[in-house]
DOTOR-843009 format. One line per field, with one value per atom (N, C-alpha, C, O, CB): x, y, z; residue in three letters; atom name. Coordinates in steps of 0.05 Angstrom, whole numbers, plus 5000, padded with zeros to 4 digits. Glycine has a CB too. Example, Ala and Ser with C-alpha at 12.3 -4.5 7.8 and 13.67 -1.06 7.14 Angstrom:
BEGIN
east <- 5264/5246/5264/5285/5226/5257/5273/5258/5268/5282
north <- 4886/4910/4934/4934/4911/4955/4979/5001/5023/4988
up <- 5156/5156/5156/5169/5181/5142/5143/5157/5161/5114
aa <- ala/ala/ala/ala/ala/ser/ser/ser/ser/ser
at <- N/CA/C/O/CB/N/CA/C/O/CB
This chain:
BEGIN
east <- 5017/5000/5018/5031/4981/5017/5032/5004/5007/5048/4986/4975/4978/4978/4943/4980/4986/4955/4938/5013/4955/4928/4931/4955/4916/4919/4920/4891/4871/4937/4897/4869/4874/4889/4861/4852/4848/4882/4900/4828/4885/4918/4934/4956/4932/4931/4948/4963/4985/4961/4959/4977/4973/4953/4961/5015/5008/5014/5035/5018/4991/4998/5002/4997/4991/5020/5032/5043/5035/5051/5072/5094/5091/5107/5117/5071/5055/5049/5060/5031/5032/5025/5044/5043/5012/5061/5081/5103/5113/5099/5109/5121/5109/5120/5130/5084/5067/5059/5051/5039/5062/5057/5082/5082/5038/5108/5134/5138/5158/5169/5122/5125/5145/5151/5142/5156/5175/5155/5138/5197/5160/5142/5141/5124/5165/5182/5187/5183/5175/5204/5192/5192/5164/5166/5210/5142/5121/5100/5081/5121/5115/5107/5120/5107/5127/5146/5160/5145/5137/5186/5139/5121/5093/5083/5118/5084/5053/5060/5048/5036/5072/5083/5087/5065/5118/5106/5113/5079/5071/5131/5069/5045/5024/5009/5033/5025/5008/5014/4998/5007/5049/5060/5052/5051/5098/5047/5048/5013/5006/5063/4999/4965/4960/4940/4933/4975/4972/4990/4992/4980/4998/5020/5042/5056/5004/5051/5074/5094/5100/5062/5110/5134/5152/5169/5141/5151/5170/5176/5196/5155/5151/5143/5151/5153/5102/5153/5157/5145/5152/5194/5128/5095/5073/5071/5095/5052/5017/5015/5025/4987/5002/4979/4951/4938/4973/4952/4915/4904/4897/4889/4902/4884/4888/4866/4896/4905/4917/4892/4873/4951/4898/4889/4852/4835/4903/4849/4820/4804/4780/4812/4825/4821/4828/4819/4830/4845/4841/4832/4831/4849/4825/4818/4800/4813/4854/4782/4775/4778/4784/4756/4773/4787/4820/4828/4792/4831/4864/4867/4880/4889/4856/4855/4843/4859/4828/4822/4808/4826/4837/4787/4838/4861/4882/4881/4881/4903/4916/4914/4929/4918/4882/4875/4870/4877/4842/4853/4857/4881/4886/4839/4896/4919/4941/4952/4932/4943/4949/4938/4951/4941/4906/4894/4891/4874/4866/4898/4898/4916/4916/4899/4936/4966/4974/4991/4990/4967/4974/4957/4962/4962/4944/4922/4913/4919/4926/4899/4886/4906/4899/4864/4919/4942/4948/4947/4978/4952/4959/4934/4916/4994/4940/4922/4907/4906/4902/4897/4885/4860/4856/4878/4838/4813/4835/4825/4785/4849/4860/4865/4862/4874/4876/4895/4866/4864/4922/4840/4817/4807/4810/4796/4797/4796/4807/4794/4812/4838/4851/4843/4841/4875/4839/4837/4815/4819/4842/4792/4764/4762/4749/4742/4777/4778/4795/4795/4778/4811/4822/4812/4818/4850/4791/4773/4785/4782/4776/4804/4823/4838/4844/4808/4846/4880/4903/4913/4885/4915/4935/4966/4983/4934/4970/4985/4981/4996/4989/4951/4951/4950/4954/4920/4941/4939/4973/4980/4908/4989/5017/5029/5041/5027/5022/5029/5017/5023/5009/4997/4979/4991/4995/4940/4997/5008/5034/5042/5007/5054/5083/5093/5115/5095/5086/5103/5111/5122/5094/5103/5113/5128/5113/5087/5138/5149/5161/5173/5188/5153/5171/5168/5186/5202/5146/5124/5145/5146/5123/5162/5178/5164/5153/5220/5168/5148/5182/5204/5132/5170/5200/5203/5187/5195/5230/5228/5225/5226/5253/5222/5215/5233/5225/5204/5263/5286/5280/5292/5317/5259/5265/5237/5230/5275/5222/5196/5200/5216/5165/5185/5179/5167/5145/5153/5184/5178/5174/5178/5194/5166/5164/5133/5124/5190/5117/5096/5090/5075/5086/5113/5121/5126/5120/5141/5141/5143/5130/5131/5157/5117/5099/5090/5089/5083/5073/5046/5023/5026/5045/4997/4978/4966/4959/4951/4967/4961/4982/4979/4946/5016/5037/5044/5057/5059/5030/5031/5011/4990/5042/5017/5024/5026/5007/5005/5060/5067/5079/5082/5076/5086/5105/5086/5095/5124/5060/5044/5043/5020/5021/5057/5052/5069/5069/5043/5096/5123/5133/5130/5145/5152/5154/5186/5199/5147/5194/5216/5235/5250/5224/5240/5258/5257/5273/5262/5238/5233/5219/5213/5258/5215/5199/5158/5141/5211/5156/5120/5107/5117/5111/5078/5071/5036/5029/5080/5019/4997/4967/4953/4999/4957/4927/4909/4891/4937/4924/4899/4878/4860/4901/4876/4846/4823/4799/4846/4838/4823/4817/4796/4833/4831/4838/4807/4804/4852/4788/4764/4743/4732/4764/4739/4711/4718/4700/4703/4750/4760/4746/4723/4793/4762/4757/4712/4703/4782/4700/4666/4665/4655/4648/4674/4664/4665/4644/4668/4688/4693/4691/4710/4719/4675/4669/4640/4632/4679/4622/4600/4578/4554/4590/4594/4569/4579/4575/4563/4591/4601/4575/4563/4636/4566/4545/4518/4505/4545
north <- 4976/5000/5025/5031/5000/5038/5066/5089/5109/5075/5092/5115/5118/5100/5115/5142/5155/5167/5174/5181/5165/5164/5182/5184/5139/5203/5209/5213/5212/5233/5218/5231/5259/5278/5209/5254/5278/5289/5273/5265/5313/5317/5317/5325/5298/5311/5315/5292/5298/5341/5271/5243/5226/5217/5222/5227/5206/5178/5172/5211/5156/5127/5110/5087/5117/5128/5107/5091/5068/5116/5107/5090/5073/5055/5103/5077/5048/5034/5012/5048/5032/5014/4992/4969/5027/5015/5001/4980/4961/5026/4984/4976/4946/4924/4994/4951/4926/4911/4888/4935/4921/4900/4896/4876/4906/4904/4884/4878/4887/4902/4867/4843/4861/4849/4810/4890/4895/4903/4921/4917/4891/4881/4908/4924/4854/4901/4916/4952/4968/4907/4955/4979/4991/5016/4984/4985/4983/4994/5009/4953/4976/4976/5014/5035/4944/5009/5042/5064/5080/5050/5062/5077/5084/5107/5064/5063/5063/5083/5104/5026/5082/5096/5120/5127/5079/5131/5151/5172/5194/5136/5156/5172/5177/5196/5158/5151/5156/5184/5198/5131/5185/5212/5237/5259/5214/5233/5256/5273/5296/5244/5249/5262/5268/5281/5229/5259/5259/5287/5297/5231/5293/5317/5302/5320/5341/5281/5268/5258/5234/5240/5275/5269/5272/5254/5279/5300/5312/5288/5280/5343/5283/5269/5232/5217/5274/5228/5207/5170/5146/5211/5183/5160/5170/5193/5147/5158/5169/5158/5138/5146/5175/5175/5161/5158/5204/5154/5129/5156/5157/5108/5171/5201/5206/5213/5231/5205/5208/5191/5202/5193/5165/5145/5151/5148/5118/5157/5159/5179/5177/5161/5202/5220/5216/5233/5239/5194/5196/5191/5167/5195/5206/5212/5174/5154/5225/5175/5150/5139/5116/5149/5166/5162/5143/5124/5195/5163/5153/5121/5103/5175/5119/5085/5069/5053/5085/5067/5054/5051/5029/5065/5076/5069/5046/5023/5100/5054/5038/5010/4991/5047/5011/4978/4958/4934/4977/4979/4958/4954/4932/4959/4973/4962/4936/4919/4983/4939/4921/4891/4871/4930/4893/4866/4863/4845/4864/4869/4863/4847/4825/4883/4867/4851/4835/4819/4868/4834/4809/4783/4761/4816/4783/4767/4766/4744/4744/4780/4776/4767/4761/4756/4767/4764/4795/4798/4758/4811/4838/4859/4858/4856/4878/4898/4904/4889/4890/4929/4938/4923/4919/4967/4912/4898/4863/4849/4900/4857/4838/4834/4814/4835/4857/4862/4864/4853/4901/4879/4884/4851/4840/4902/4841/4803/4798/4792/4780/4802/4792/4798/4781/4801/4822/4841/4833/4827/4867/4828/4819/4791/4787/4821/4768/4753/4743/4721/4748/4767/4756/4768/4764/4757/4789/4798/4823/4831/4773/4838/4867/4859/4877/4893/4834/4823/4832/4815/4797/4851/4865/4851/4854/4894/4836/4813/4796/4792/4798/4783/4753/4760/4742/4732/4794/4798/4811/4820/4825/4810/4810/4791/4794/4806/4766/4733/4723/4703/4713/4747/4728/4737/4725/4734/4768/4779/4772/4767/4817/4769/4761/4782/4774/4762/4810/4826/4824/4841/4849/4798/4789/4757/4737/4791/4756/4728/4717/4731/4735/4693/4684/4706/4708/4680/4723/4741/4768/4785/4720/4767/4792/4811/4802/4783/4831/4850/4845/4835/4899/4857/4859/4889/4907/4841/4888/4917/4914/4893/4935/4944/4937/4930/4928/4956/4924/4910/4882/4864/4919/4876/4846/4831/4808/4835/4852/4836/4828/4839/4859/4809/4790/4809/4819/4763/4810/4825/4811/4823/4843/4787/4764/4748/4740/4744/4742/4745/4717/4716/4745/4691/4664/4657/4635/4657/4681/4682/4695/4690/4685/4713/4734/4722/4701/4755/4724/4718/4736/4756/4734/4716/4737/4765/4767/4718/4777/4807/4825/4848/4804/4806/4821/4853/4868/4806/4862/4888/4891/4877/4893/4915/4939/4942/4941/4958/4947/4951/4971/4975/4936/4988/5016/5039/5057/5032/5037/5060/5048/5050/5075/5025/5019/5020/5014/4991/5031/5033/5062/5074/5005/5066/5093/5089/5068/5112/5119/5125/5109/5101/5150/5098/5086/5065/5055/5092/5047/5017/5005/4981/5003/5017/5009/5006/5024/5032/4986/4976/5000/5014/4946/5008/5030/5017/5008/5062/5015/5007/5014/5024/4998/5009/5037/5017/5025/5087/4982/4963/4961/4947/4937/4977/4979/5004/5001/4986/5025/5039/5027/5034/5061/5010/4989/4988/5004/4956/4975/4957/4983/4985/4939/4997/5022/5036/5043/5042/5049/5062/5047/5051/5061/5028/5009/5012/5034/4965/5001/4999/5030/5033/4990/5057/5074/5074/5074/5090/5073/5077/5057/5059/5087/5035/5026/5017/5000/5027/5040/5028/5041/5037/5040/5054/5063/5045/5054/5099/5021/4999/4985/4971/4978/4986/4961/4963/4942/4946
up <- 5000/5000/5000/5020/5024/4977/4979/4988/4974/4943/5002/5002/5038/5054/4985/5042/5068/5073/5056/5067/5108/5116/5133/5134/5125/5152/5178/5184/5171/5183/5210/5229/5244/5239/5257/5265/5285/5293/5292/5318/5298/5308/5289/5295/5325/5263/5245/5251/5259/5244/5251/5261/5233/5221/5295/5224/5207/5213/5224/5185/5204/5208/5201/5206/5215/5176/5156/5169/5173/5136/5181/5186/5207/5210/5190/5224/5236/5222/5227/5247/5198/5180/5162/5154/5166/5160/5141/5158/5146/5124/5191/5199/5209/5209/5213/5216/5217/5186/5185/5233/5172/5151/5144/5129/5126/5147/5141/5175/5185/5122/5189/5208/5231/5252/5189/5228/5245/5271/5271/5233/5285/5318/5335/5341/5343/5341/5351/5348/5365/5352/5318/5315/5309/5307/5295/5306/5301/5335/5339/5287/5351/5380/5384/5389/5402/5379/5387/5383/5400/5371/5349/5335/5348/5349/5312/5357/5366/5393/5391/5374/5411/5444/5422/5414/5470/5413/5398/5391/5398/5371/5378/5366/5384/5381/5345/5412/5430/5451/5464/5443/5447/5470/5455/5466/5476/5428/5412/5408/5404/5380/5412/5408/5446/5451/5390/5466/5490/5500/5522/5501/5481/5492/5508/5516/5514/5515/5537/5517/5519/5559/5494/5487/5503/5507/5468/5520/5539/5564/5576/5550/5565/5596/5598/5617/5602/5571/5552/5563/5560/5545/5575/5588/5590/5601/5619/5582/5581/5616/5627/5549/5624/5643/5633/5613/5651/5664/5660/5651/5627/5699/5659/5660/5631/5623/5682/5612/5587/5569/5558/5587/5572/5560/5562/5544/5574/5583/5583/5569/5564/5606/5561/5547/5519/5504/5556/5508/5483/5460/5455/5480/5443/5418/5408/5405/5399/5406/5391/5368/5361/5391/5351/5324/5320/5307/5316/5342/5336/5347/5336/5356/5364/5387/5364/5357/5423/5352/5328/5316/5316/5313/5300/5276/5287/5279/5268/5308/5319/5323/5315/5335/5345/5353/5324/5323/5374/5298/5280/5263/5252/5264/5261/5250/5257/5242/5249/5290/5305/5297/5289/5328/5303/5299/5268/5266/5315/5248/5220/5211/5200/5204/5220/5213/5231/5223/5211/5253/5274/5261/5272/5311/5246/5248/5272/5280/5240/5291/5315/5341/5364/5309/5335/5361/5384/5409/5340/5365/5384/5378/5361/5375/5399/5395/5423/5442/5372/5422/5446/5454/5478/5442/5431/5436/5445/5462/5401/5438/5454/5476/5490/5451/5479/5516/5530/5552/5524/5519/5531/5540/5562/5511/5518/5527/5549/5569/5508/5547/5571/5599/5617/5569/5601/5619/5622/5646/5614/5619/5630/5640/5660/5607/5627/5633/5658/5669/5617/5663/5692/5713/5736/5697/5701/5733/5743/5766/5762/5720/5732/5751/5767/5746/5754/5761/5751/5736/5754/5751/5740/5743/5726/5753/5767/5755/5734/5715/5771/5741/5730/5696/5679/5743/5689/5656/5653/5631/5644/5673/5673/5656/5635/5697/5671/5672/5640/5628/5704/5630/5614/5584/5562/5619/5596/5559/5558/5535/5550/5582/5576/5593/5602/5544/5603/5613/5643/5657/5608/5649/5675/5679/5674/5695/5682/5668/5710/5726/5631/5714/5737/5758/5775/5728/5760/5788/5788/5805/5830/5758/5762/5731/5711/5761/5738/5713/5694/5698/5725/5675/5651/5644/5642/5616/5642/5630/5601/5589/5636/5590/5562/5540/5517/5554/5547/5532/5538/5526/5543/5556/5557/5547/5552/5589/5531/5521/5486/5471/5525/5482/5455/5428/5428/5464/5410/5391/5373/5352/5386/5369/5350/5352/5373/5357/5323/5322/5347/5366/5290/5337/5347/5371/5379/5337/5390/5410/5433/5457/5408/5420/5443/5449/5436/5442/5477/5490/5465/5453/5527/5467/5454/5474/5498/5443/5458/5472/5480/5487/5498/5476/5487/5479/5494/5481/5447/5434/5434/5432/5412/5436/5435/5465/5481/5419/5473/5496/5509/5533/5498/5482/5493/5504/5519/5465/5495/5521/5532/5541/5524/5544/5585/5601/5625/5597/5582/5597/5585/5564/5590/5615/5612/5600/5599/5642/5591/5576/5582/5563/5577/5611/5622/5624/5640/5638/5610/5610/5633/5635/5608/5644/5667/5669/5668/5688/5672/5674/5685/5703/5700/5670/5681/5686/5664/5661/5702/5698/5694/5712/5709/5672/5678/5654/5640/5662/5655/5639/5649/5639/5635/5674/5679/5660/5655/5714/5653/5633/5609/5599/5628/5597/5575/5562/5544/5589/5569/5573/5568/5546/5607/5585/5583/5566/5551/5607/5560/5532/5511/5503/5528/5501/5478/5487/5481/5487/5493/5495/5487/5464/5532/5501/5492/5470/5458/5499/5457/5423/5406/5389/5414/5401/5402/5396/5380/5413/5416/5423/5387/5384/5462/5371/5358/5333/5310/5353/5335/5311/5319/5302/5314/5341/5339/5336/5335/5360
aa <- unk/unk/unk/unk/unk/unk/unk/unk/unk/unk/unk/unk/unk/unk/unk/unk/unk/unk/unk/unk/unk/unk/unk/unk/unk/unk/unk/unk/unk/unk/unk/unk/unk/unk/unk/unk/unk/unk/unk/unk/unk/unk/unk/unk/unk/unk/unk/unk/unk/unk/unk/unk/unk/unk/unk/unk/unk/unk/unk/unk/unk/unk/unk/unk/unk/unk/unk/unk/unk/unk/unk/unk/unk/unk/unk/unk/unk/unk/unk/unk/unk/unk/unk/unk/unk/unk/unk/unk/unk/unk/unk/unk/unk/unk/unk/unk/unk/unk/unk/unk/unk/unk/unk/unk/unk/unk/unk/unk/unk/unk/unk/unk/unk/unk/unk/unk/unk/unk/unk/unk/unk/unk/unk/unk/unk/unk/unk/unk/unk/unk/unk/unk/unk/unk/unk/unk/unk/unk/unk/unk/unk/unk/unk/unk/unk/unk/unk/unk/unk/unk/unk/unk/unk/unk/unk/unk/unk/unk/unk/unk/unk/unk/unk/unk/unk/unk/unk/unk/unk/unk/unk/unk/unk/unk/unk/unk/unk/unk/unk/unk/unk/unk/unk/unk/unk/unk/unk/unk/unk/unk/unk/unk/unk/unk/unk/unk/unk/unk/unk/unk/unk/unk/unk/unk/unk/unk/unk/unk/unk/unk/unk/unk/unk/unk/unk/unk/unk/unk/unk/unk/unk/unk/unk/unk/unk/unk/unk/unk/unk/unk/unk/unk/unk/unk/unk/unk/unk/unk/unk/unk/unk/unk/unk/unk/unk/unk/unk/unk/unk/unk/unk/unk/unk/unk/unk/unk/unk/unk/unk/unk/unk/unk/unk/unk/unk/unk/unk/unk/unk/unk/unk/unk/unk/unk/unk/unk/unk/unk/unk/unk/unk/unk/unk/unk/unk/unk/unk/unk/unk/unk/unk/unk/unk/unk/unk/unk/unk/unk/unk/unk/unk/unk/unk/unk/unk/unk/unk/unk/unk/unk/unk/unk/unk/unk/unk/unk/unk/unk/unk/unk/unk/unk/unk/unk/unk/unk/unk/unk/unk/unk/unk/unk/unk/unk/unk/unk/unk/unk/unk/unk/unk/unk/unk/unk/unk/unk/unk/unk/unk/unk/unk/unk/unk/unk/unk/unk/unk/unk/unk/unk/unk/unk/unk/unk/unk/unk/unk/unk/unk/unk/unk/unk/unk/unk/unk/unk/unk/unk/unk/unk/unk/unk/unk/unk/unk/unk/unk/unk/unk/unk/unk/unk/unk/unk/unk/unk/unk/unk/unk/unk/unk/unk/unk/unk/unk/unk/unk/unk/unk/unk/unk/unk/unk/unk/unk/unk/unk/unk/unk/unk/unk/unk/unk/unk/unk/unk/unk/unk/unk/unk/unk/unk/unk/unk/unk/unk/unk/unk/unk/unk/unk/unk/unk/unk/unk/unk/unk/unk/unk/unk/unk/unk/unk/unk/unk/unk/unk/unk/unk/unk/unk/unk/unk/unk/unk/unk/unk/unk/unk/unk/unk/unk/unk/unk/unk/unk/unk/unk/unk/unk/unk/unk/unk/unk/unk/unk/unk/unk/unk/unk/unk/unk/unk/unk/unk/unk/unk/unk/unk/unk/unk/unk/unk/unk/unk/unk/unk/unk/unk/unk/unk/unk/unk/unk/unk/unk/unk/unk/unk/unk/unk/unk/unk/unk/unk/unk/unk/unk/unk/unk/unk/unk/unk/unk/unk/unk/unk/unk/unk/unk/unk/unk/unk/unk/unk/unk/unk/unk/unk/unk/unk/unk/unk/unk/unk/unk/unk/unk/unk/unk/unk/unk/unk/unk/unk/unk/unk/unk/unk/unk/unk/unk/unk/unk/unk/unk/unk/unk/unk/unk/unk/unk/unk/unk/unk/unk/unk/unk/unk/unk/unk/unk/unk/unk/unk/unk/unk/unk/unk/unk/unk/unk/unk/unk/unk/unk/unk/unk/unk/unk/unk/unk/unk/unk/unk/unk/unk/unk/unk/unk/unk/unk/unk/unk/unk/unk/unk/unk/unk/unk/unk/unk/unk/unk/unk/unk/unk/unk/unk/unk/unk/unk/unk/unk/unk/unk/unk/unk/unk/unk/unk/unk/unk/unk/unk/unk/unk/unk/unk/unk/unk/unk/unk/unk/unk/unk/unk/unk/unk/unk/unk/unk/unk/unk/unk/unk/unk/unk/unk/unk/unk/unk/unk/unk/unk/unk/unk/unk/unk/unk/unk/unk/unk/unk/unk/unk/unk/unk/unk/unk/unk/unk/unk/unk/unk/unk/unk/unk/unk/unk/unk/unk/unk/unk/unk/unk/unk/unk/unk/unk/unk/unk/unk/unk/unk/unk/unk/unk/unk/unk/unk/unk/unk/unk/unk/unk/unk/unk/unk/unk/unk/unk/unk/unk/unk/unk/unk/unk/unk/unk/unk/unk/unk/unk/unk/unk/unk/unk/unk/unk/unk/unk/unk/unk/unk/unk/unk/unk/unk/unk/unk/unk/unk/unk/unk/unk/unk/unk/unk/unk
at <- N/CA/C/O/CB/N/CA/C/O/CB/N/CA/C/O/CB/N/CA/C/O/CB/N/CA/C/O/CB/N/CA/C/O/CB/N/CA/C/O/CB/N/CA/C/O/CB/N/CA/C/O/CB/N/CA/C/O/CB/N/CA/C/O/CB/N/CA/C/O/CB/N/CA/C/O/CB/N/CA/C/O/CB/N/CA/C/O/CB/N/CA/C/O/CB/N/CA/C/O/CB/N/CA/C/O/CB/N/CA/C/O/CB/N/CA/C/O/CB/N/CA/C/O/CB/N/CA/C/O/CB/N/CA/C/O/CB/N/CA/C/O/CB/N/CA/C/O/CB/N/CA/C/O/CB/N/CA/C/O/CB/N/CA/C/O/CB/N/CA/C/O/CB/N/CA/C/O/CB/N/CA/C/O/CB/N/CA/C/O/CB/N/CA/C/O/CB/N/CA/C/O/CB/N/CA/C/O/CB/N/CA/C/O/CB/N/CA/C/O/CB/N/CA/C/O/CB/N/CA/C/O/CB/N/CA/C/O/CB/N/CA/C/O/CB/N/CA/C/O/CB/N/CA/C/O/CB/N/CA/C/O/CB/N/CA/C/O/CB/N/CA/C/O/CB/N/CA/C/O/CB/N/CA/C/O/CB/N/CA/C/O/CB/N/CA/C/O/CB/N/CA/C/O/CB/N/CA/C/O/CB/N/CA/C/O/CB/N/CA/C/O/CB/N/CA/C/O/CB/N/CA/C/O/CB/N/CA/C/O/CB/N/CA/C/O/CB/N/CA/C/O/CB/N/CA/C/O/CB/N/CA/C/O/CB/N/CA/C/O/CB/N/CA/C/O/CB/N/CA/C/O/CB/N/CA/C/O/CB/N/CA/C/O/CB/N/CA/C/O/CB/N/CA/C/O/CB/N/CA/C/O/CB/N/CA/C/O/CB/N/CA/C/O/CB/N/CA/C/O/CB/N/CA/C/O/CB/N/CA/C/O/CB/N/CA/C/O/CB/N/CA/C/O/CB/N/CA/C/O/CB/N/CA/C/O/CB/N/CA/C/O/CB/N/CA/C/O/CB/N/CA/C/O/CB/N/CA/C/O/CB/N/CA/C/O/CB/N/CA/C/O/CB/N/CA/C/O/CB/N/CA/C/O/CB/N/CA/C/O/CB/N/CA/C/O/CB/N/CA/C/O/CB/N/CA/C/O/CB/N/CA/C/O/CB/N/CA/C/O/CB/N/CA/C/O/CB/N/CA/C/O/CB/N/CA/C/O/CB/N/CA/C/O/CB/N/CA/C/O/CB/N/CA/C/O/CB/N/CA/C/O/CB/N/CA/C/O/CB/N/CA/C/O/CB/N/CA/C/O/CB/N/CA/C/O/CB/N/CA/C/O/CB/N/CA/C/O/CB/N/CA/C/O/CB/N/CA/C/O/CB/N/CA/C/O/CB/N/CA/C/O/CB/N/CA/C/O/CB/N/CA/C/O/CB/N/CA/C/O/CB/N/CA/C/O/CB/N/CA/C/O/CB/N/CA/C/O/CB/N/CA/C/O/CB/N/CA/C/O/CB/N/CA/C/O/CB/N/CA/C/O/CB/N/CA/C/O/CB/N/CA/C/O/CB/N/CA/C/O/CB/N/CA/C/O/CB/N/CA/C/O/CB/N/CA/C/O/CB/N/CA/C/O/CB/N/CA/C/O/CB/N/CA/C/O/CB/N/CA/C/O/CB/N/CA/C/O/CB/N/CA/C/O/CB/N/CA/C/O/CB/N/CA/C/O/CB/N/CA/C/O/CB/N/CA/C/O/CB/N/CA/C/O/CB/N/CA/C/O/CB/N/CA/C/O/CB/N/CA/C/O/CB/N/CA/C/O/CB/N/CA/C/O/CB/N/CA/C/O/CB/N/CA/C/O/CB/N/CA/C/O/CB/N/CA/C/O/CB/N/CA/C/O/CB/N/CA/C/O/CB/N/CA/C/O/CB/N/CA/C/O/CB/N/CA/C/O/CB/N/CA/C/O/CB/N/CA/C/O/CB/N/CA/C/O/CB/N/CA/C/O/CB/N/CA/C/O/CB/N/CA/C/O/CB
């Protein structure tokens, strides 16, 4: 696909797109945190706030979550991590344990997560809005779930 797309904010998502359809995981994940600090105002701050996330843009979260789940074939993506997240009851360990970013009751930093379609846990991406600049676990999968339903709710 050569045609360039954007939305609300002037956000373009090509180079999300393009990085997920040549399979690059990792850089794709970077990109997604990047665009999320950039419609949130937190480049400077270089991690979203739960307070962030609950405020953002639906338009842009849609674009993202489906690009994610297209090219994953259904493996990654925000309506994934949401599954997860319901199904363990807002256990914020046990959806730790479940996407991969806790491995052996220790969280990971973000040099030490699975950028590979083969190896991830499902739901492991899109992981760089949950860690802050410094690689460190940041937690707010509890907004995850009522975000995603709000925007969402006029598909059905």
């Amino acid at each position: 696909m050569s045609e360039q797309f954007t939305s609300a904010h002037s956000i373009d998502y090509t180079q999300l797109r393009d990085f997920l359809e040549a399979k690059q995981w990792k850089e794709a994940d970077e990109e997604t945190g990047k665009v999320m600090r950039e419609i949130t105002n937190r480049v400077t701050a270089g991690w979203i706030r739960e307070e962030d996330f609950a405020q953002f843009p639906c338009l842009a979260l849609k674009i993202i979550n489906d690009l994610w789940t297209r090219y994953s074939k259904g493996r990654f993506g925000f309506s994934v991590q949401s599954r997860i997240w319901e199904s363990v009851e807002d256990d914020y360990l046990r959806f730790g344990d479940l996407v991969g970013w806790r491995v052996h009751y220790i969280w990971q930093a973000y040099s030490e997560l699975q950028f590979s379609l083969d190896d991830a846990s499902v739901g492991h991406l899109p992981a760089a809005p949950f860690y802050k600049s410094d690689g460190a676990a940041i937690g707010w999968a509890a907004t995850l779930t009522p975000k995603l339903e709000d925007c969402y709710a006029d598909d059905f």
